[in-house]
C-alpha positions in Angstrom: 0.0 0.0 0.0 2.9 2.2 0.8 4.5 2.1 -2.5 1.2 2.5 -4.4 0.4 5.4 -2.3 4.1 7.0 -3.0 3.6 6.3 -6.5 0.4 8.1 -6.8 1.5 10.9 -4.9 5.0 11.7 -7.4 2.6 10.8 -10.2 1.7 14.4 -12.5 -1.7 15.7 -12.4 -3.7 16.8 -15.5 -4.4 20.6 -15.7 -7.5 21.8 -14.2 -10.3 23.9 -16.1 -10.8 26.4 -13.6 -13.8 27.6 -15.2 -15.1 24.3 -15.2 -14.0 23.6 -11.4 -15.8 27.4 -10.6 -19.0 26.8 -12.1 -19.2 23.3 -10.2 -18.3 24.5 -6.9 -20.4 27.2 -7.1 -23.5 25.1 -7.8 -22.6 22.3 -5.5 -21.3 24.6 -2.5 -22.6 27.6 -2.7 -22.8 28.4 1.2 -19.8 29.8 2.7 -19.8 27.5 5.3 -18.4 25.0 2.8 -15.0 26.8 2.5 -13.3 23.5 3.7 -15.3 21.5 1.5 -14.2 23.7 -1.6 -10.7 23.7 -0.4 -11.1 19.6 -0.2 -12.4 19.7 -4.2 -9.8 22.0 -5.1 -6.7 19.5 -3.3 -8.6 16.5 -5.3 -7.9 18.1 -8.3 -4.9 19.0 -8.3 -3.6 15.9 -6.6 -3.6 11.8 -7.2 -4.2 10.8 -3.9 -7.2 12.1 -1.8 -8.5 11.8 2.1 -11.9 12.7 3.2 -12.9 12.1 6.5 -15.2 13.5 9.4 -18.1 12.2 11.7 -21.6 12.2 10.8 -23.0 15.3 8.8 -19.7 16.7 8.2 -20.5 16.6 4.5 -18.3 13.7 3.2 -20.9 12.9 0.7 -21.4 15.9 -0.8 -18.0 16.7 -1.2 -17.2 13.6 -2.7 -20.2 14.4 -5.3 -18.5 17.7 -6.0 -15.4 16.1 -6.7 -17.0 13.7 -8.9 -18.7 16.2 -10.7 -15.9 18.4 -11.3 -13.5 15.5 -12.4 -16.5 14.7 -15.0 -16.4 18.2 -16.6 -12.7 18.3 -16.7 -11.4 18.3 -20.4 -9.3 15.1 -21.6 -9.6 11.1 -21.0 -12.1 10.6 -18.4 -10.9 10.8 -14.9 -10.3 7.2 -13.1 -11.7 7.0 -9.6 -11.8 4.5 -7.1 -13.7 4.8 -3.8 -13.3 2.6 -0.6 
């Protein structure tokens, strides 16, 4: 696990459409209160190797969904995910 997680992490990451990644974020968090959900979108982009985590009703779910939808909208191959 170790070396697969190392490997991810030196891996590069494809460029972002900002415009893309904005209009998502917006629609998905709009309330401010989400400013460290955002900032959770915004390091799954730009990184291969992701970590949510929090207790019930910290809004896991619908930061994963923002993820998923911005990754969707991004230009190039589509994006491959895995979830556990």
């Amino acid at each position: 696990v170790a070396v697969e997680v190392a490997r991810r992490l030196g891996a590069p990451v494809h460029p972002v459409d900002a415009a893309a990644e904005a209009a998502v974020l917006d629609a998905a968090l709009p309330d401010p209160a989400a400013a460290s959900q955002r900032r959770a979108v915004e390091h799954a982009l730009r990184h291969r190797l992701t970590v949510v985590t929090g207790g019930p009703g910290t809004g896991k779910t619908r930061t994963v969904a923002a993820i998923l939808a911005t990754l969707w909208r991004q230009p190039g191959p589509p994006a491959r995910v895995g979830l556990a």
